[in-house]
FIDO-14528 format. One record per residue (C-alpha): x, y, z. Coordinates in nm, 4 decimals. Example, Ala and Ser with C-alpha at 12.3 -4.5 7.8 and 13.67 -1.06 7.14 Angstrom:
1.2300|-0.4500|0.7800;
1.3670|-0.1060|0.7140;
//
This chain:
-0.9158|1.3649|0.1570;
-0.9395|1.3112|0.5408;
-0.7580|1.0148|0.7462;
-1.0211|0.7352|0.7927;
-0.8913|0.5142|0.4655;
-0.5667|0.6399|0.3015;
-0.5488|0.2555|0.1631;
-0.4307|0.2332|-0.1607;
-0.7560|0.0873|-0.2876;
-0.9466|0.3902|-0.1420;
-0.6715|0.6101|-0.3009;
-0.6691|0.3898|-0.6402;
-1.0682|0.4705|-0.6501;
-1.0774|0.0439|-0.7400;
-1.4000|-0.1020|-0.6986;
-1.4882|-0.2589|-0.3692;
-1.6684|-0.6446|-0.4014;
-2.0314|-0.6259|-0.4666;
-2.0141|-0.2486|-0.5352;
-2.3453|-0.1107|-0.6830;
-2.1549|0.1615|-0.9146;
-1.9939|0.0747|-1.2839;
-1.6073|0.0652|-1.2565;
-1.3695|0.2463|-1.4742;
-1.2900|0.1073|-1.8603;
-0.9988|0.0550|-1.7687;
-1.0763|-0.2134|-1.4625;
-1.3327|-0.3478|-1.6930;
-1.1244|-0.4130|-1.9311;
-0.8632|-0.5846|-1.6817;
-1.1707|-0.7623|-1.5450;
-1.1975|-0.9423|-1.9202;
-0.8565|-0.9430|-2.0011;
-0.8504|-1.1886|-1.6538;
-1.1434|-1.3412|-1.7500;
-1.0210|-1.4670|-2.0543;
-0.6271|-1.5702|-1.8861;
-0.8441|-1.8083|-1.6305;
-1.0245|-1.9996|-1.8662;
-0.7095|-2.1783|-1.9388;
-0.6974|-2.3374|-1.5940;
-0.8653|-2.6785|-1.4918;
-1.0770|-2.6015|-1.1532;
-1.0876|-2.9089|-0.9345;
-1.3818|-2.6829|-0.7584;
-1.5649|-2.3736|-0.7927;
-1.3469|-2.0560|-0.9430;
-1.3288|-1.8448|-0.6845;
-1.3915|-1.4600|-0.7421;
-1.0326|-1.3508|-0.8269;
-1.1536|-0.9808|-0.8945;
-1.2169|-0.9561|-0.5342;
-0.9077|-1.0862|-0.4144;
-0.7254|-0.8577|-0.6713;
-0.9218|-0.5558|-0.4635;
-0.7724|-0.7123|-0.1368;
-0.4124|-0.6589|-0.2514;
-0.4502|-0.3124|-0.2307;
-0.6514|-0.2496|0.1308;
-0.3106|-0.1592|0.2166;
-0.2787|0.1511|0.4370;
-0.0604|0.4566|0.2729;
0.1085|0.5105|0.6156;
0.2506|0.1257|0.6179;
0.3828|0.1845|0.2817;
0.6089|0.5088|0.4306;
0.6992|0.3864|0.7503;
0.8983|0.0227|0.5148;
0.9934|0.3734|0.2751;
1.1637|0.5418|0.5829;
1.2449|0.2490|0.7540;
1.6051|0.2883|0.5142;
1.6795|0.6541|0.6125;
1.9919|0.6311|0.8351;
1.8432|0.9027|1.0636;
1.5371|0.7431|1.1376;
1.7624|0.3870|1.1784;
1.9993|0.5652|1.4221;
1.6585|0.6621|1.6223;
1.4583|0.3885|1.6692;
1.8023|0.2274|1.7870;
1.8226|0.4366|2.0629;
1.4044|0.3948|2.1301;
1.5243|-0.0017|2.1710;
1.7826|0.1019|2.4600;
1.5674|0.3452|2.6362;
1.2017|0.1923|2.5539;
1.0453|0.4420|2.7806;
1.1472|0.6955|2.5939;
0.9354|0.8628|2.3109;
1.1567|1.0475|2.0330;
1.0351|1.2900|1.8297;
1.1563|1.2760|1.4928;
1.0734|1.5574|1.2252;
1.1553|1.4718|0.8845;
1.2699|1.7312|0.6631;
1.0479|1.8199|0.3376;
1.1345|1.4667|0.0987;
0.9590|1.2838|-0.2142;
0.9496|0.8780|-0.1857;
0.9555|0.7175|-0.5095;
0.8395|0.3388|-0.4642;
0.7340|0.0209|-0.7122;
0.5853|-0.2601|-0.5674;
0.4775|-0.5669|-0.7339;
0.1355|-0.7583|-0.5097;
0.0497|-1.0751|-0.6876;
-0.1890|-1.3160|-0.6250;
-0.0694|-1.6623|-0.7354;
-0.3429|-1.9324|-0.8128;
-0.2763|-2.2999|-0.6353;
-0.4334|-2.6208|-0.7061;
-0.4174|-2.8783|-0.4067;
-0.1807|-2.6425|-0.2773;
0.0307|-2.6853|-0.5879;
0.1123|-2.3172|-0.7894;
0.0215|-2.3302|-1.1058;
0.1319|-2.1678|-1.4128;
-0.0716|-1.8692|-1.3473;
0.0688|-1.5643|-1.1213;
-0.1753|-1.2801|-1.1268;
0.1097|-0.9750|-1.0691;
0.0567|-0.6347|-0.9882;
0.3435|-0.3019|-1.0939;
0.2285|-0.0547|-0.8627;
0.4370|0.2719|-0.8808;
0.3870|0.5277|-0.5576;
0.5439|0.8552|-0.5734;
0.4947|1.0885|-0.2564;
0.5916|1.4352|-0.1474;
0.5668|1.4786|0.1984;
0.5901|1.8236|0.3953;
0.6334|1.8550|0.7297;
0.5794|1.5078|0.8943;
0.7060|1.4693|1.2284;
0.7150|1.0799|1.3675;
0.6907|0.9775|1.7314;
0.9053|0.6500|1.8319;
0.8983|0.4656|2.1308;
1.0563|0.1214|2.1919;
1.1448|0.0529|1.8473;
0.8566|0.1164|1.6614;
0.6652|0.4187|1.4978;
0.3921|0.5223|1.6965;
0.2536|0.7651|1.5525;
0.2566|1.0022|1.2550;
0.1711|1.3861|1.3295;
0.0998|1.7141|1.1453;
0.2407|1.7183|0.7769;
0.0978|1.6522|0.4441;
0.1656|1.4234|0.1269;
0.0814|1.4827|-0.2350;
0.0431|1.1052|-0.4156;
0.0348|1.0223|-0.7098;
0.0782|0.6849|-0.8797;
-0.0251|0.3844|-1.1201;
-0.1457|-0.0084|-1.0724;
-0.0567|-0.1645|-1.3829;
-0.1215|-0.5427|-1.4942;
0.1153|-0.6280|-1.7472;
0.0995|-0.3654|-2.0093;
-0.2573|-0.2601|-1.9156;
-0.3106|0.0421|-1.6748;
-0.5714|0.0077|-1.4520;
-0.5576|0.2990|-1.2398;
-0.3741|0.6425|-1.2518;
-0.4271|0.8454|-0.9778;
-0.3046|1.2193|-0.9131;
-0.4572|1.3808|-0.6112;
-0.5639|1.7070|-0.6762;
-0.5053|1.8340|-0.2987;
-0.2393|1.6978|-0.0698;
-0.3894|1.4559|0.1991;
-0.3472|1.6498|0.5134;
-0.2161|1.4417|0.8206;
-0.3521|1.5109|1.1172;
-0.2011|1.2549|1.4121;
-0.2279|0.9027|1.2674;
-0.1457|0.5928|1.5043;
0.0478|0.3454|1.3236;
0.1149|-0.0037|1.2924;
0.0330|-0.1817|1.6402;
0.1860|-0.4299|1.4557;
0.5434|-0.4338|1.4736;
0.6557|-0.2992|1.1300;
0.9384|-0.0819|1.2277;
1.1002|-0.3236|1.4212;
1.0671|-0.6377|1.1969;
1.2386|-0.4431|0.8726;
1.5977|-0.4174|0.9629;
//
């Protein structure tokens, strides 16, 4: 798997909107099963296509996902400290060989004239990644970039008791250099 989309939709395999190929049973099915939940609710206009906003939950990029994982490891805390003080400064930071277990829960929840209503569409989305190798370049507080190394990932997307997609890669994904987050991630988790 090379670098251009390590999003967890990409890495899920889940169907992109207006996609030409069939998608799995098991998305099918969750595409009923949601179907069928929806009905329930009064429109005041037309029902907008929550399938593809379900998709949109998960054009999240893998790197983001590590960088709020490491963002808790004292080492790399102590680090982009010191990037703050001397923003300059780039530190090179190489992470020793480590496995980040994660469970995140996206949800969409479904307003009426801005009111919620009964209805929250959520997501269990269990991550677990070995990574080998990485090395992380910081400068003025934030990660910069991530270079060399490579992950193995595996994980689920469940909705309620139904899993949707269970993914094993086969091959580790093979980091190359990745730029990260011109936003400013590793400075806004503290």
């Amino acid at each position: 798997m090379n670098n251009s989309s390590l999003s967890l939709r990409t890495l899920f395999s889940l169907p992109k909107p207006r996609a030409t190929t069939t998608p799995s049973n098991q998305w099918q099915e969750f595409q009923s099963r949601l179907g069928r939940e929806i009905k329930t609710i009064k429109w005041m206009a037309p029902m907008p296509d929550l399938v593809s906003k379900v998709g949109e939950l998960f054009n999240i990029e893998l790197p983001d996902l590590l960088v709020l994982s490491w963002k808790k490891a004292r080492q790399l805390q102590d680090a982009l400290e010191e990037s703050r003080k001397s923003p300059e400064q780039v530190i090179v930071l190489d992470l020793a060989e480590h496995v980040i277990t994660n469970q995140y829960h996206p949800y969409i929840e479904i307003r009426i004239a801005g009111v919620p209503s009964p209805k929250k569409i959520e997501f269990t989305v269990e991550l677990l990644t070995r990574l080998k190798g990485i090395i992380l370049r910081i400068q003025a507080g934030t990660i910069t970039e991530i270079e060399g190394g490579s992950c193995d990932f595996e994980g689920k997307v469940k909705y309620q008791d139904l899993t949707i997609a269970d993914k094993k890669l086969d091959r580790p994904i093979e980091f190359r250099s990745l730029p990260t987050f011109k936003k400013q991630i590793a400075s806004d988790v503290q």
